[in-house]
VODRENDREN-73240 format. One record per atom (N, C-alpha, C, O): atom name; residue number from 1; residue in three letters; x, y, z. Coordinates in nm, 3 decimals, decimal comma. Layout:
+------+-----+------+---------+---------+---------+
! site ! pos ! code !      c1 !      c2 !      c3 !
+------+-----+------+---------+---------+---------+
!   CA ! NUM !  ALA !       X !       Y !       Z !
...
+------+-----+------+---------+---------+---------+
# end
This chain:
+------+-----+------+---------+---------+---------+
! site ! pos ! code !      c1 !      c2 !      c3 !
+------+-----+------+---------+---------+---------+
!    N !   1 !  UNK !   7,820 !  -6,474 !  -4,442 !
!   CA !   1 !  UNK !   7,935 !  -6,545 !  -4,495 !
!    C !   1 !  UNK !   8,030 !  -6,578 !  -4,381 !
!    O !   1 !  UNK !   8,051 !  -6,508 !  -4,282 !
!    N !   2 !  UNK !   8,092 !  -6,709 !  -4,415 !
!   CA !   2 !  UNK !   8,151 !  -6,749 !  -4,270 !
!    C !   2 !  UNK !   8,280 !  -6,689 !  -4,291 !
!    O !   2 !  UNK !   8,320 !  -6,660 !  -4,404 !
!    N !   3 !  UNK !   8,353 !  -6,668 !  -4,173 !
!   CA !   3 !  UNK !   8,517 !  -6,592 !  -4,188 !
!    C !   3 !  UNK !   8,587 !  -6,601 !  -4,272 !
!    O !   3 !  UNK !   8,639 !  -6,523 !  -4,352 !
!    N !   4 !  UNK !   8,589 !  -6,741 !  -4,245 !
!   CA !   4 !  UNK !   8,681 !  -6,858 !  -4,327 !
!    C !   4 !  UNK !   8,685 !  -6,817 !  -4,520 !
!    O !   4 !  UNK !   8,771 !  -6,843 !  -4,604 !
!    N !   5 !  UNK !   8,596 !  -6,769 !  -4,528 !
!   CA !   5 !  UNK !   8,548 !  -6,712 !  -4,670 !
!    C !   5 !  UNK !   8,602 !  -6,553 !  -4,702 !
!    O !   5 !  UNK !   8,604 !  -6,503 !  -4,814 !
!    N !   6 !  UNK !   8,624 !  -6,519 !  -4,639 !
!   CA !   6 !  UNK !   8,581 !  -6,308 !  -4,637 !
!    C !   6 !  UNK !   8,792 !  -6,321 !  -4,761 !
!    O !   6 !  UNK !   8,894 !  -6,391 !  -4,755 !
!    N !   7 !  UNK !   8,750 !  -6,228 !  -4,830 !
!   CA !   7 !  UNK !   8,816 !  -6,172 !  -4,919 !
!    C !   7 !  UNK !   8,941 !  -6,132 !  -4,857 !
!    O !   7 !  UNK !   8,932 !  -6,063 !  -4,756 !
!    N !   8 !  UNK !   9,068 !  -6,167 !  -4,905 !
!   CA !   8 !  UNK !   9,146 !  -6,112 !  -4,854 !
!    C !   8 !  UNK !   9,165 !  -5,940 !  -4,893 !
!    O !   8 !  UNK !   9,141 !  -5,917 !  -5,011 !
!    N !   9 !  UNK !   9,189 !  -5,867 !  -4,844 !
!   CA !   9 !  UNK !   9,211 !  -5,716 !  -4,862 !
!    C !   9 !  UNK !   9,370 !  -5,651 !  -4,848 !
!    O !   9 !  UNK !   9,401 !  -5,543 !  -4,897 !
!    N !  10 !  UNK !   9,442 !  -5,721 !  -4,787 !
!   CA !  10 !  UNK !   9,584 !  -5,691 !  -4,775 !
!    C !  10 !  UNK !   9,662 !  -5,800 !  -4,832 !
!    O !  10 !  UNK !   9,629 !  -5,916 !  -4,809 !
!    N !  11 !  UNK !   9,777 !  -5,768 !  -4,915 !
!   CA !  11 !  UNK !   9,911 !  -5,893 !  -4,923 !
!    C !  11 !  UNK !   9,916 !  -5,950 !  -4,851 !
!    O !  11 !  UNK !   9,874 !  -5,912 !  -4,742 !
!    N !  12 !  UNK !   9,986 !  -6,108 !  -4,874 !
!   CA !  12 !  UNK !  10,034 !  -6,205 !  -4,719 !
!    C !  12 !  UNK !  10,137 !  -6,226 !  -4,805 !
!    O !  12 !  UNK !  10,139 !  -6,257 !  -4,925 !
!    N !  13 !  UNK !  10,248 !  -6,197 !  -4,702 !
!   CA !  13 !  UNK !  10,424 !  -6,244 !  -4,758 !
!    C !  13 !  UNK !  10,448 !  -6,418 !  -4,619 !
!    O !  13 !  UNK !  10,402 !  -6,431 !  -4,506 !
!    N !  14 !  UNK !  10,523 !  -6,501 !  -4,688 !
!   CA !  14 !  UNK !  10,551 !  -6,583 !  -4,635 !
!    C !  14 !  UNK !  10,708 !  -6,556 !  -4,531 !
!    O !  14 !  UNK !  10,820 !  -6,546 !  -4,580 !
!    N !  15 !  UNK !  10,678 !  -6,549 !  -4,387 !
!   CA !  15 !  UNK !  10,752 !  -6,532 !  -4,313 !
!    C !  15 !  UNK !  10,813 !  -6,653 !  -4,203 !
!    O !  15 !  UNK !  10,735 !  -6,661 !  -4,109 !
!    N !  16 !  UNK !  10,930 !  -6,750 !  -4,187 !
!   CA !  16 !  UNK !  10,938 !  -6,825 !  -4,095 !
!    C !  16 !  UNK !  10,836 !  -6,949 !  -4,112 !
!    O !  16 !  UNK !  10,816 !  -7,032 !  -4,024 !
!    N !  17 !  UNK !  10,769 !  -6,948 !  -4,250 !
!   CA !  17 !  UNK !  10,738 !  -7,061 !  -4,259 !
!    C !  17 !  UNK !  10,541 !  -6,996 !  -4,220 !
!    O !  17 !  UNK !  10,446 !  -7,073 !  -4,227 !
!    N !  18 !  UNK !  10,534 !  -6,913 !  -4,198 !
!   CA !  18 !  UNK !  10,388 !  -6,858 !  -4,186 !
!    C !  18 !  UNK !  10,350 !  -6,756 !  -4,279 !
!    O !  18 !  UNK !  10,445 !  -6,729 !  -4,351 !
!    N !  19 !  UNK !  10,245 !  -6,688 !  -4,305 !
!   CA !  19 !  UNK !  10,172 !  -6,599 !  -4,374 !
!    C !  19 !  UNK !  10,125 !  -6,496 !  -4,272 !
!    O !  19 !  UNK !  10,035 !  -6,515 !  -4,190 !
!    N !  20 !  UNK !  10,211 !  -6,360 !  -4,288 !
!   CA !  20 !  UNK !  10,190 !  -6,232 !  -4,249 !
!    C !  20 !  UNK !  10,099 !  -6,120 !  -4,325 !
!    O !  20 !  UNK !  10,083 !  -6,101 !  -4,446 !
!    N !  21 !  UNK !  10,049 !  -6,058 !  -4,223 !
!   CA !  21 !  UNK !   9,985 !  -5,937 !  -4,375 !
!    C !  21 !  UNK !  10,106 !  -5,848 !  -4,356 !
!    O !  21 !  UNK !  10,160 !  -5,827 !  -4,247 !
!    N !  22 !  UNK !  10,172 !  -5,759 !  -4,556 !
!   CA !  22 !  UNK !  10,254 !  -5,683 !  -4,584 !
!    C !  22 !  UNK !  10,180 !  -5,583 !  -4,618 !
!    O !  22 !  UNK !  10,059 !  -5,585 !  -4,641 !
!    N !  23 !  UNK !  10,268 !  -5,472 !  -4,622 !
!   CA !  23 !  UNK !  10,238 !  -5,394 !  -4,723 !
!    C !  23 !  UNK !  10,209 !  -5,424 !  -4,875 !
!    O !  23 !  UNK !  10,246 !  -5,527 !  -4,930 !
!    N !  24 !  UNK !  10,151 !  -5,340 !  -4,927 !
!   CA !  24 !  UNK !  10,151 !  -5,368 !  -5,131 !
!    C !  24 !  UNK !  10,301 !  -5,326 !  -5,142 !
!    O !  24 !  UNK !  10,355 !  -5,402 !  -5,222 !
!    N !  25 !  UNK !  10,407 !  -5,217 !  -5,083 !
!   CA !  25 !  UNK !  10,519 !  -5,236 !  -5,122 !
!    C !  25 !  UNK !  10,636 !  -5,360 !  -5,057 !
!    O !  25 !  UNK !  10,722 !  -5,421 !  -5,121 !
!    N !  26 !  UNK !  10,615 !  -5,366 !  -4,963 !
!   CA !  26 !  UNK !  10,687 !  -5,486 !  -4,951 !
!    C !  26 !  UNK !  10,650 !  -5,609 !  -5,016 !
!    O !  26 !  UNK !  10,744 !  -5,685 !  -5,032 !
!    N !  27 !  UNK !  10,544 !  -5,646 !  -5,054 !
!   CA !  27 !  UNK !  10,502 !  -5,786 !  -5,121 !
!    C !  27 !  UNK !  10,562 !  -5,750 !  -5,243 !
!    O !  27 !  UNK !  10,647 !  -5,823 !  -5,293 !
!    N !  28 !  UNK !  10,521 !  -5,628 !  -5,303 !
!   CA !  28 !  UNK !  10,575 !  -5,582 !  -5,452 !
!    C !  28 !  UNK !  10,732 !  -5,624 !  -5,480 !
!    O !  28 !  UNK !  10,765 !  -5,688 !  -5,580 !
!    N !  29 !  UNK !  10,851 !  -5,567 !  -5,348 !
!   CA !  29 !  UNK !  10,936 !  -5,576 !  -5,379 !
!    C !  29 !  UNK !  10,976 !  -5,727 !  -5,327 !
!    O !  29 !  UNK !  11,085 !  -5,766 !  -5,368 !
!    N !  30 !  UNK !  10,926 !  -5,790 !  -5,269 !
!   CA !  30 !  UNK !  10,943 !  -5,933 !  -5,231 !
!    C !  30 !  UNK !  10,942 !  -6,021 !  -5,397 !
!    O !  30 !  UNK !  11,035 !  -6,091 !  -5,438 !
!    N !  31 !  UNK !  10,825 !  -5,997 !  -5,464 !
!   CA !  31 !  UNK !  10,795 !  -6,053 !  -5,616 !
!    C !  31 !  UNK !  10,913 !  -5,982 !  -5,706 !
!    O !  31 !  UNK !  10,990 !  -6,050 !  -5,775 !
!    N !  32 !  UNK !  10,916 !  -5,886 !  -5,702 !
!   CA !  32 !  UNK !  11,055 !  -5,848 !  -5,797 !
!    C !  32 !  UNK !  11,164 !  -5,919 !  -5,739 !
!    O !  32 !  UNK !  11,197 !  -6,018 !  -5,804 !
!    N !  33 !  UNK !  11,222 !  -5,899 !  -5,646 !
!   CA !  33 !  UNK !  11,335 !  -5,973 !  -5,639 !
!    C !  33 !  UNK !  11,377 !  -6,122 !  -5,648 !
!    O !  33 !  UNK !  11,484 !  -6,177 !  -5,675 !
!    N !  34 !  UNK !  11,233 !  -6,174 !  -5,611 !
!   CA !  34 !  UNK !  11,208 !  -6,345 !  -5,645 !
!    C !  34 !  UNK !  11,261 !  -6,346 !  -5,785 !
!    O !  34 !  UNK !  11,360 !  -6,410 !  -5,821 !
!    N !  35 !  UNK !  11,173 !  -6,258 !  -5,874 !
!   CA !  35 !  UNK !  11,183 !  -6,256 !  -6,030 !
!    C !  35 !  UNK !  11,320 !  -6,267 !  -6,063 !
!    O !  35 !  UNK !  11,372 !  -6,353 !  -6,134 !
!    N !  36 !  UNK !  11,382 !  -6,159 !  -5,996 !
!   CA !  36 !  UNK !  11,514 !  -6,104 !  -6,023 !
!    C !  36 !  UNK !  11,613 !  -6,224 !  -5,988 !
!    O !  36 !  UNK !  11,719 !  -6,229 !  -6,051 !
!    N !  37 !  UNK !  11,588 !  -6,315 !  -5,899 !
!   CA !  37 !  UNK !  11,690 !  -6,393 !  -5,819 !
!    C !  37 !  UNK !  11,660 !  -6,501 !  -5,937 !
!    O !  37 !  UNK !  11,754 !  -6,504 !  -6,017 !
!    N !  38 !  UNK !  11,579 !  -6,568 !  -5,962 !
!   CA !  38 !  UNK !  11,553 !  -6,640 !  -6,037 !
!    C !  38 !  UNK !  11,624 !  -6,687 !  -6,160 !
!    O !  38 !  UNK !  11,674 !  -6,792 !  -6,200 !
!    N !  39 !  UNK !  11,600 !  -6,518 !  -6,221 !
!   CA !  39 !  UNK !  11,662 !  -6,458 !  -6,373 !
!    C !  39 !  UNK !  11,801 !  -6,430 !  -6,327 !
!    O !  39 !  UNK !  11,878 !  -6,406 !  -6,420 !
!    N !  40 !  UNK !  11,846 !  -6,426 !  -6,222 !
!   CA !  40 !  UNK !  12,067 !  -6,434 !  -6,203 !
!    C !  40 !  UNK !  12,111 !  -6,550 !  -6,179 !
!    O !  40 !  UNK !  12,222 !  -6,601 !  -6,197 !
!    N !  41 !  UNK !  11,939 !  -6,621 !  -6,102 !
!   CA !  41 !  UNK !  12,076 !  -6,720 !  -6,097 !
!    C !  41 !  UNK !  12,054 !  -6,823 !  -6,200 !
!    O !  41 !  UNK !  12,161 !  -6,883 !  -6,211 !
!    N !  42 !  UNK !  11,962 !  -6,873 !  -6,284 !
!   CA !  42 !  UNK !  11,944 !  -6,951 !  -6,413 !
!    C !  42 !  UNK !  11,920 !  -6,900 !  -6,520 !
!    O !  42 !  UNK !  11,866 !  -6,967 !  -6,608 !
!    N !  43 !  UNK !  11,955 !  -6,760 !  -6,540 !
!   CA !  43 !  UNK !  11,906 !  -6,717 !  -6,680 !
!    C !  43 !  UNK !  11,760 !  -6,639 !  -6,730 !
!    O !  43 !  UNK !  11,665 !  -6,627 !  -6,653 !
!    N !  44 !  UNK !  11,759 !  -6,607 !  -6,817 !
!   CA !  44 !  UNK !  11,596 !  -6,532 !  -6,845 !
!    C !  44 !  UNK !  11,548 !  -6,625 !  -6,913 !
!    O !  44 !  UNK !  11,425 !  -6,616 !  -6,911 !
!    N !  45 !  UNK !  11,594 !  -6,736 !  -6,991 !
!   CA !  45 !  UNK !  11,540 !  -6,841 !  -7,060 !
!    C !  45 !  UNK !  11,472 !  -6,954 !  -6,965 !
!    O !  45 !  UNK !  11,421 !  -7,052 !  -7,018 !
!    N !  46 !  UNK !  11,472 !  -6,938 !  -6,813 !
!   CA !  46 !  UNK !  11,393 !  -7,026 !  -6,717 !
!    C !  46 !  UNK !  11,278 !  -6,978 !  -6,682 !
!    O !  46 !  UNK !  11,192 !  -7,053 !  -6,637 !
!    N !  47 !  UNK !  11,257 !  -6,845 !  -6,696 !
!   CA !  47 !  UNK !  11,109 !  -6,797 !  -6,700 !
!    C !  47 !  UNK !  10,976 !  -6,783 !  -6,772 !
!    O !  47 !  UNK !  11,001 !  -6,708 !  -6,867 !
!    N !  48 !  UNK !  10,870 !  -6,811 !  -6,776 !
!   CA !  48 !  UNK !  10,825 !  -6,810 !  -6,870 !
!    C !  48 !  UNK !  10,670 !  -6,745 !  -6,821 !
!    O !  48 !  UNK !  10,645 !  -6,696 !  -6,711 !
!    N !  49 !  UNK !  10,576 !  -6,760 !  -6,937 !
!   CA !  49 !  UNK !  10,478 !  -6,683 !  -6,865 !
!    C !  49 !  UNK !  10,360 !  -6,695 !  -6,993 !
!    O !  49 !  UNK !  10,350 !  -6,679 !  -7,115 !
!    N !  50 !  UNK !  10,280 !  -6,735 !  -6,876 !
!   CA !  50 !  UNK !  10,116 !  -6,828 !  -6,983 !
!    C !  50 !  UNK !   9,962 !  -6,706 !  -6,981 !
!    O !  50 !  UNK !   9,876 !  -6,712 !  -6,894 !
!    N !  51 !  UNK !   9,958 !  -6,599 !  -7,102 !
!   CA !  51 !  UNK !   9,842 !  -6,524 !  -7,068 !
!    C !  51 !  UNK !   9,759 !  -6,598 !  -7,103 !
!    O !  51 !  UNK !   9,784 !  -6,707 !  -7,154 !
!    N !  52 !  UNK !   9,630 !  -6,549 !  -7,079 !
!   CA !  52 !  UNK !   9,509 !  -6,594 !  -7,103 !
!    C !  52 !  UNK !   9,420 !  -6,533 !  -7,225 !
!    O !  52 !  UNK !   9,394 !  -6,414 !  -7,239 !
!    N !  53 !  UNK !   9,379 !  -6,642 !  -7,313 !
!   CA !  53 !  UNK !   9,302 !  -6,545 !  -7,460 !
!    C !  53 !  UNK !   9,153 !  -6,464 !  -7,379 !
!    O !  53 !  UNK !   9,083 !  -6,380 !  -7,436 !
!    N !  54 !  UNK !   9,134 !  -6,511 !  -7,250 !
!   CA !  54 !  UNK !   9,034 !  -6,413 !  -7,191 !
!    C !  54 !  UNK !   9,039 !  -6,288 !  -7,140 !
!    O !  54 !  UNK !   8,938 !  -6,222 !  -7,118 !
!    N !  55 !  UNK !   9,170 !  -6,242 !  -7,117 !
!   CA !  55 !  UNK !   9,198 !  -6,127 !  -7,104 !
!    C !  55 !  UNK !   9,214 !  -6,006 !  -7,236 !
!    O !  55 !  UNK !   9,253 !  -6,037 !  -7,349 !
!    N !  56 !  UNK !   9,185 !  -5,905 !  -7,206 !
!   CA !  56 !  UNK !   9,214 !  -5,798 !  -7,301 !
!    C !  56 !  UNK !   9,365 !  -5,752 !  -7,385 !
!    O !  56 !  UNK !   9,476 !  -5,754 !  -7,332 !
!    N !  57 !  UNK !   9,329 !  -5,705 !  -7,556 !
!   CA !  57 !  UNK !   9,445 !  -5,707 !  -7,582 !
!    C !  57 !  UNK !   9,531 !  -5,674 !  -7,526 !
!    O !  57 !  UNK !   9,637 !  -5,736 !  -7,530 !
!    N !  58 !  UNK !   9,509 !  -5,544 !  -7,442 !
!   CA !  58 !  UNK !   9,601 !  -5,470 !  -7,373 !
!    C !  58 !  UNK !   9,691 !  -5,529 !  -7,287 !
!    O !  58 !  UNK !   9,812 !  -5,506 !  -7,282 !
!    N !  59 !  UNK !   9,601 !  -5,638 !  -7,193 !
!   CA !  59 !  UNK !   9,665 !  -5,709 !  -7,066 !
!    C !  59 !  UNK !   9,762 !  -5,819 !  -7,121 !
!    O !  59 !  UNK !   9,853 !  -5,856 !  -7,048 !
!    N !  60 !  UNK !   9,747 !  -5,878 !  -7,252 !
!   CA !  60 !  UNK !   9,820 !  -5,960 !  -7,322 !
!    C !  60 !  UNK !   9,952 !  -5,887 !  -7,380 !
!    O !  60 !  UNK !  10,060 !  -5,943 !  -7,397 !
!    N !  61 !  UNK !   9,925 !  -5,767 !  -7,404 !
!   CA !  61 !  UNK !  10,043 !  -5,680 !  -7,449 !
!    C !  61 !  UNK !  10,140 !  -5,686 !  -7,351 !
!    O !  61 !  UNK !  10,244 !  -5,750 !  -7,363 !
!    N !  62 !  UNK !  10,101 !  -5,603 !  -7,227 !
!   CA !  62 !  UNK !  10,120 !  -5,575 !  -7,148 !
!    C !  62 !  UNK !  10,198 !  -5,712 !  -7,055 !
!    O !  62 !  UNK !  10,282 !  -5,661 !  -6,982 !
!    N !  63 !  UNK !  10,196 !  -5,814 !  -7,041 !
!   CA !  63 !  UNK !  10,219 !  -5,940 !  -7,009 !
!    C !  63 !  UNK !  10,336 !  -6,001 !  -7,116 !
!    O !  63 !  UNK !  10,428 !  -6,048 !  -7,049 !
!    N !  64 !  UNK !  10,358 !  -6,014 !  -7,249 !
!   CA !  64 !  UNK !  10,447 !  -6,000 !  -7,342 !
!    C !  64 !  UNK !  10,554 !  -5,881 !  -7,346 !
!    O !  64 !  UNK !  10,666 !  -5,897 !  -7,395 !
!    N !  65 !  UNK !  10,510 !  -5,760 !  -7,292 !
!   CA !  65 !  UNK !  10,643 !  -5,673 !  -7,273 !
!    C !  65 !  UNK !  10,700 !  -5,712 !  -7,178 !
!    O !  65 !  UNK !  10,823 !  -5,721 !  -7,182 !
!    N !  66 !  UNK !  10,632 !  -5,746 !  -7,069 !
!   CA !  66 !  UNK !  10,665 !  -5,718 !  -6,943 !
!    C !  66 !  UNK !  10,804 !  -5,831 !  -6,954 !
!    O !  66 !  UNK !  10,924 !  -5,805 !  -6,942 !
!    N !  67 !  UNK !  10,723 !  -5,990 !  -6,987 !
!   CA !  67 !  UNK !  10,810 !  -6,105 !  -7,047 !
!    C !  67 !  UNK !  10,924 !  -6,061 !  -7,110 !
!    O !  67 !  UNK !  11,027 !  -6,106 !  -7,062 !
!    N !  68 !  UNK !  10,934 !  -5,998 !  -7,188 !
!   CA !  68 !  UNK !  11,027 !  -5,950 !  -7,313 !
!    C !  68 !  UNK !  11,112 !  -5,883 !  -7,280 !
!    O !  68 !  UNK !  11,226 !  -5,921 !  -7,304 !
!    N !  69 !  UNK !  11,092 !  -5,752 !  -7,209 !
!   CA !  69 !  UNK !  11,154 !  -5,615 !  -7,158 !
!    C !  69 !  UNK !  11,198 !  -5,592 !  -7,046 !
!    O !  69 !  UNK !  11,277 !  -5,505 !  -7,007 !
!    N !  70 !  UNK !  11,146 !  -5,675 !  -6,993 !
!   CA !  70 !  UNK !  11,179 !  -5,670 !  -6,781 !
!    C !  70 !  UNK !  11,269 !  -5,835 !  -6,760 !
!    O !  70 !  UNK !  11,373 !  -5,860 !  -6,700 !
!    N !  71 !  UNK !  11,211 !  -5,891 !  -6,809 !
!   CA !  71 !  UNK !  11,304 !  -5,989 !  -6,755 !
!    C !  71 !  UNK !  11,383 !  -6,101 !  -6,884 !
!    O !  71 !  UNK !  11,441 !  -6,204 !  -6,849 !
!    N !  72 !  UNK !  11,373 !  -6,068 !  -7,000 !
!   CA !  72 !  UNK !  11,449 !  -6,128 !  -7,133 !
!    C !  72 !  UNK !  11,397 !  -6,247 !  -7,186 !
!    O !  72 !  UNK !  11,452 !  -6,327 !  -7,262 !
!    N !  73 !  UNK !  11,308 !  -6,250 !  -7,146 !
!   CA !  73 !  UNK !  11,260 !  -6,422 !  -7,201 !
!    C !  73 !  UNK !  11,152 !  -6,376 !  -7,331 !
!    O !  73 !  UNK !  11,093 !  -6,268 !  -7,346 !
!    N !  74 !  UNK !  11,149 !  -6,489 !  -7,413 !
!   CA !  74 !  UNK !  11,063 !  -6,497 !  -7,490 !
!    C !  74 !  UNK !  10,982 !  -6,595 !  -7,457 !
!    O !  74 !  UNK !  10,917 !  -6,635 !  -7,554 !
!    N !  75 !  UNK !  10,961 !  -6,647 !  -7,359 !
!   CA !  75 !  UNK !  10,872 !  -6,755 !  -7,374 !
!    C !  75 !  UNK !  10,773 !  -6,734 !  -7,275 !
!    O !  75 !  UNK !  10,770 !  -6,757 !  -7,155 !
!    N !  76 !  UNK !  10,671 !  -6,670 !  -7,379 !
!   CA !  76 !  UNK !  10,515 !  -6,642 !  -7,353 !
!    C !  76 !  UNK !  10,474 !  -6,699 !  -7,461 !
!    O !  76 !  UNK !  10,524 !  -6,731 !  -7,569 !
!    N !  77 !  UNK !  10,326 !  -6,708 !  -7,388 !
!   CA !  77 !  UNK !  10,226 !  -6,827 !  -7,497 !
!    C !  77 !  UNK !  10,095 !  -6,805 !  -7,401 !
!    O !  77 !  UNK !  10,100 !  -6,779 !  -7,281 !
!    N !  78 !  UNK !   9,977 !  -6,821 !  -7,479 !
!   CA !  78 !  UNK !   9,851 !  -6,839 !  -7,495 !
!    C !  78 !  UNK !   9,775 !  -6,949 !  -7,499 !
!    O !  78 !  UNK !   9,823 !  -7,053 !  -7,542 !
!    N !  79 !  UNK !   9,619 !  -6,941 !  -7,446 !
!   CA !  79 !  UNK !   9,568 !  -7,025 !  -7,555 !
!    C !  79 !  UNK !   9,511 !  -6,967 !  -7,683 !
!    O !  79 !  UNK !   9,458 !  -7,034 !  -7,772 !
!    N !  80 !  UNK !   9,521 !  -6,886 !  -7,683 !
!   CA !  80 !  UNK !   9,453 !  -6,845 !  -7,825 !
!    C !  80 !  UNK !   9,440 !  -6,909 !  -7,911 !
!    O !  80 !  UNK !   9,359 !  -6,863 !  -7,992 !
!    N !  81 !  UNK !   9,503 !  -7,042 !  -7,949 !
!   CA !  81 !  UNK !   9,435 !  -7,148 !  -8,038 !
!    C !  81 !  UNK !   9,398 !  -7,234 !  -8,062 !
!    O !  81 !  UNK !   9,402 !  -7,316 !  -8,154 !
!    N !  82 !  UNK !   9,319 !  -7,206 !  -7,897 !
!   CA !  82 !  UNK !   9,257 !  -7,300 !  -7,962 !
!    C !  82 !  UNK !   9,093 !  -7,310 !  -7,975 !
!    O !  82 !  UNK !   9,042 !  -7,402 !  -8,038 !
+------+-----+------+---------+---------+---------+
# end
């Protein structure tokens, strides 16, 4: 398999306009605070969040709290119907 292909194994946080490898906690807290900046400065009603009917109930649960409980939005949706 050529390089160009091989799996990434570590986070890449965007630095200066490039892609660094992070830690899993710094990328972690890089994505929360995006979340967070997002949700202060337009509201929890600008977020939203699309599961997939291919995933497990759990991960759909889990994706709807997260929506609901962590950052105030209700607006999650599926395809589930179709």
């Amino acid at each position: 398999m050529s390089e160009k292909y091989t799996r990434l194994t570590q986070p890449l946080v965007r630095e200066h306009g490039r892609l660094r490898e992070a830690s899993w906690d710094e990328a972690l807290t890089r994505a929360a605070d995006g979340f967070g900046r997002i949700v202060g400065e337009h509201g929890p009603w600008s977020f939203g969040m699309f599961s997939c009917s291919k995933a497990s109930n759990e991960v759909n649960y889990l994706a709807q709290k997260f929506t609901r409980g962590v950052l105030g939005s209700n607006n999650i949706d599926s395809c589930n119907r179709t």
